[in-house]
C-alpha positions in Angstrom: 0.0 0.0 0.0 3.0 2.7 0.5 3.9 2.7 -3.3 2.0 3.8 -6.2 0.8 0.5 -7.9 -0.2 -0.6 -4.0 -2.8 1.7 -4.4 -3.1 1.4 -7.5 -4.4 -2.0 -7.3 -7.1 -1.9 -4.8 -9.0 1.1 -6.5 -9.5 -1.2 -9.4 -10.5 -4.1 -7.1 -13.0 -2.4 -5.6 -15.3 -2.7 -8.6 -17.3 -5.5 -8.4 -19.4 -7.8 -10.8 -22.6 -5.7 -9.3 -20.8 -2.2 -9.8 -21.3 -0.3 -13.1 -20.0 2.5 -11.5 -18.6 3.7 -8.0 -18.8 7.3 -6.8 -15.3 8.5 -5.6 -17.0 8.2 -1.9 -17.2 4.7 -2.0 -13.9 4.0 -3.7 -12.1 6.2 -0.5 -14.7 3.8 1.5 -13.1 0.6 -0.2 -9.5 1.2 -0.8 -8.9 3.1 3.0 -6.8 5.2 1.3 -6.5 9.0 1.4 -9.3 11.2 -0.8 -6.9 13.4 -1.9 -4.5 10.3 -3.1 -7.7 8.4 -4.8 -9.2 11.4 -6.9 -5.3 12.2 -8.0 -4.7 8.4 -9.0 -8.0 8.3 -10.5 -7.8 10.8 -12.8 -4.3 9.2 -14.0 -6.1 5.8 -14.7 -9.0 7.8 -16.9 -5.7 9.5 -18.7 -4.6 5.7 -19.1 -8.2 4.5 -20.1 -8.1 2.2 -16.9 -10.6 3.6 -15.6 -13.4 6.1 -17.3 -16.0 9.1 -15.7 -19.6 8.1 -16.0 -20.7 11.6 -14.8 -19.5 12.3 -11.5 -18.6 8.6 -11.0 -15.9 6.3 -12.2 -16.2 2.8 -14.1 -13.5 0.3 -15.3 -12.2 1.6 -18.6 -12.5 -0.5 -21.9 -8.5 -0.4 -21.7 -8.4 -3.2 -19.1 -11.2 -5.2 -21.4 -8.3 -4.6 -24.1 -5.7 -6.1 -22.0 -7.2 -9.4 -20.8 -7.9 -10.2 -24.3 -3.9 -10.5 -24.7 -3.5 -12.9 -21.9 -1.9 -16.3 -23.9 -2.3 -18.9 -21.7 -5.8 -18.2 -21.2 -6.6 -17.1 -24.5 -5.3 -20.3 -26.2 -7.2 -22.5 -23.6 -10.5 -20.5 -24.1 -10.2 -20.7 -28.3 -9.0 -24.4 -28.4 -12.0 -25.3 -25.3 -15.2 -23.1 -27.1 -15.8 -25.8 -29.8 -15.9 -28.4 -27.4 -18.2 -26.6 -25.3 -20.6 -26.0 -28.3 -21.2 -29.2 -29.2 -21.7 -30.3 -25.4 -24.0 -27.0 -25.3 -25.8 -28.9 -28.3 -25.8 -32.5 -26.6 -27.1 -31.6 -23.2 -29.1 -28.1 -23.4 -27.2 -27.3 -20.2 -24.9 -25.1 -18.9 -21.2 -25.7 -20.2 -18.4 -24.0 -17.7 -14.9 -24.0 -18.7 -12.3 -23.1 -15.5 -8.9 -23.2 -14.4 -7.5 -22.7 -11.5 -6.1 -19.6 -9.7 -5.1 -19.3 -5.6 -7.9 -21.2 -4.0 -10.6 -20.6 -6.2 -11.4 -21.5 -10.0 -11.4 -19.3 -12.4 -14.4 -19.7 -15.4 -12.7 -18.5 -18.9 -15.5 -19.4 -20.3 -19.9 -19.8 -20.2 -22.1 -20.6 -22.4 -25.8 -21.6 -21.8 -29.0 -22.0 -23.5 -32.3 -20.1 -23.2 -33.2 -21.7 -20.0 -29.5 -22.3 -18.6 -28.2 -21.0 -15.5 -27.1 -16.7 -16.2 -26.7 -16.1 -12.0 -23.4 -17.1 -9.5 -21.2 -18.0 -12.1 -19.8 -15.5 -14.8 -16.7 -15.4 -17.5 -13.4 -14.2 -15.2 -15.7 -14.5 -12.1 -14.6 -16.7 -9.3 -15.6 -19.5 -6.8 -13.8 -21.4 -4.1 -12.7 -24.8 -5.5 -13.5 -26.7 -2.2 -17.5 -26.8 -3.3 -17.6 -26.6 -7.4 -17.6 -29.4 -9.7 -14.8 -27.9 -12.0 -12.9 -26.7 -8.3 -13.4 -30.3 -7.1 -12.0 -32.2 -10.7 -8.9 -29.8 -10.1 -8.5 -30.3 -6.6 -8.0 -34.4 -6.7 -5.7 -34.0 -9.7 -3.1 -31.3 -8.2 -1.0 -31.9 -5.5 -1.9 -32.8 -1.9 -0.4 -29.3 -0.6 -3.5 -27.4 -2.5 -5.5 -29.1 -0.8 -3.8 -28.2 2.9 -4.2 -24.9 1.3 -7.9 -24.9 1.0 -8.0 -26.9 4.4 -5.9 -24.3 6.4 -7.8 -21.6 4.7 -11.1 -23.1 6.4 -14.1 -24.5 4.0 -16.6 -22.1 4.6 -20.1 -23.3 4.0 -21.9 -21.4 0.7 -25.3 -23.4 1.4 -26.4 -26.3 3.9 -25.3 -28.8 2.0 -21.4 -27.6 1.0 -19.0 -29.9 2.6 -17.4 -28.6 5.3 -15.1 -31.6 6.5 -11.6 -32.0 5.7 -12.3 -35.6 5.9 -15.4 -35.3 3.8 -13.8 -33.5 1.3 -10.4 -35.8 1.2 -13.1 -38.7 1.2 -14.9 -37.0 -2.0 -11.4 -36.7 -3.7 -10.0 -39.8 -3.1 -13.8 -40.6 -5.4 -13.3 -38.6 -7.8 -9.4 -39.9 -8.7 -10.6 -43.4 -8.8 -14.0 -42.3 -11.4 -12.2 -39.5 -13.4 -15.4 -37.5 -12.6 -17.7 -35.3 -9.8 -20.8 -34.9 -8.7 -21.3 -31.9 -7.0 -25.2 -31.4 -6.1 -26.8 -28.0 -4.1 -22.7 -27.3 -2.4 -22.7 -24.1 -4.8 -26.4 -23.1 -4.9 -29.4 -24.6 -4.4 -32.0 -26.6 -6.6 -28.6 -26.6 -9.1 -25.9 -29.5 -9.7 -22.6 -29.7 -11.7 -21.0 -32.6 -12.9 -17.4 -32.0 -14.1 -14.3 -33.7 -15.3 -10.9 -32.4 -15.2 -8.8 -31.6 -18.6 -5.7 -32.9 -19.4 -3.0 -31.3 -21.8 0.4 -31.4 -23.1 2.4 -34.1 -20.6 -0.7 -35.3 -19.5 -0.5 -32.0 -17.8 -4.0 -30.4 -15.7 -4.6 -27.4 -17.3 -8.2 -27.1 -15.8 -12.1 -28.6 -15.6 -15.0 -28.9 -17.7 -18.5 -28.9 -16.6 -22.2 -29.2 -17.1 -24.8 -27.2 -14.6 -28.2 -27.9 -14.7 -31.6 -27.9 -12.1 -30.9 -31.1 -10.1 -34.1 -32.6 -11.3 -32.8 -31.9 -14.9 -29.1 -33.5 -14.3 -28.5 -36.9 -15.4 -25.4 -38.1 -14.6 -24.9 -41.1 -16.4 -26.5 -39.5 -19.9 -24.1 -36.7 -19.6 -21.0 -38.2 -18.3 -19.4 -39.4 -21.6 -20.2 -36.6 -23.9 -18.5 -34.4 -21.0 -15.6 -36.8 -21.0 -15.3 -37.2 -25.2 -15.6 -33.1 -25.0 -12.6 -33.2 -22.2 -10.9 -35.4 -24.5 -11.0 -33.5 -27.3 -9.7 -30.1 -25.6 -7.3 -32.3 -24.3 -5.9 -33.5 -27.8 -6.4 -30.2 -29.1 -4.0 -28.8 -26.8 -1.5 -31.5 -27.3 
């Protein structure tokens, strides 16, 4: 916080998915930092397109939009997955997540869903703790164990009554999902919804991330979904190889 980019950055975090703009009130309210320091900084990232005035209030500029678009790795994995994800889209008239992981969460680089599909908690570059998503869960029992002490040590924190808050509950579910190649998440994420997911492979058998199908849980049929979720997996994997 004592140089320039560590204020920088938590200006531009405070804007949220729900924010289309922030008053320069709130953003002093956020950051904790000075009012003088945040309307000068500010008005340098509107100079730099970072950040743009919508009236008296500020919004993030189109210049970050520009930016993420250049990121490689994730660029690559998104172009190579979207196929994939259309024809599952086709298949199973579900939602179709592709995410990787990023700290302790997962990270979704891409949606796509049909008419009825799920458009709420889960968005493109939003994020969700792995220890109770499908994709989070596929990721977790393929990584190494010292993730998963990570997420443990971090404390599983309980999103609805039915998320698993039990190390050995959650070890138990992984241990499941390494032997299948595939998870079952129902109602840990948000209710009356369940994801099955299975991880993605790539070059040197490498995990590069998870693929998933959401859907009602009285839509979600496991068994008729699970291979055209694993030949999609598949395919991205091959692709990427």
């Amino acid at each position: 916080m004592n140089s320039v980019l560590g204020k920088v950055r938590p200006i531009l975090e405070a804007f949220t998915e729900q924010d289309s703009s922030l008053p320069l009130a709130e953003l002093v309210r956020r950051t904790g930092i000075a009012k003088a320091t945040v309307h000068r900084l500010a008005q340098e990232l509107v100079d730099w397109g970072l950040l743009e005035r919508d009236g008296c209030d500020y919004r993030l500029g189109l210049r970050l939009f520009e930016m993420g678009q250049r990121v490689h790795r994730q660029r690559i994995l998104r172009e190579v997955a979207q196929p994939y994800m259309e024809d599952l889209l086709l298949v199973t008239h579900e939602t179709i997540h592709f995410a990787i992981h990023d700290a302790l969460d997962v990270v979704y680089l891409d949606k796509i869903f049909p008419h009825r599909g799920l458009n709420e908690e889960s968005r493109v570059a939003g994020r969700l703790p792995l220890h109770c998503t499908a994709t989070g869960k596929a990721i977790l029992a393929f990584s190494p164990d010292s993730l998963f002490l990570q997420v443990v040590r971090h404390g599983l924190k309980p999103v609805t009554r039915h998320t698993v808050v039990s190390p050995g509950r959650l070890r138990a579910q992984l241990d499941r999902i390494r032997a299948d190649g595939i998870v079952l998440e129902s109602e840990e994420i948000r209710l009356g919804y369940a994801s099955l997911a299975v991880p993605v492979f790539g070059r040197d058998s490498s995990l590069v991330g998870a693929l998933s199908i959401t859907a009602p849980t009285y839509r979600m049929d496991a068994v008729k979904h699970a291979t055209a979720l694993r030949t999609a997996a598949l395919g991205i994997g091959r692709s990427l190889r």
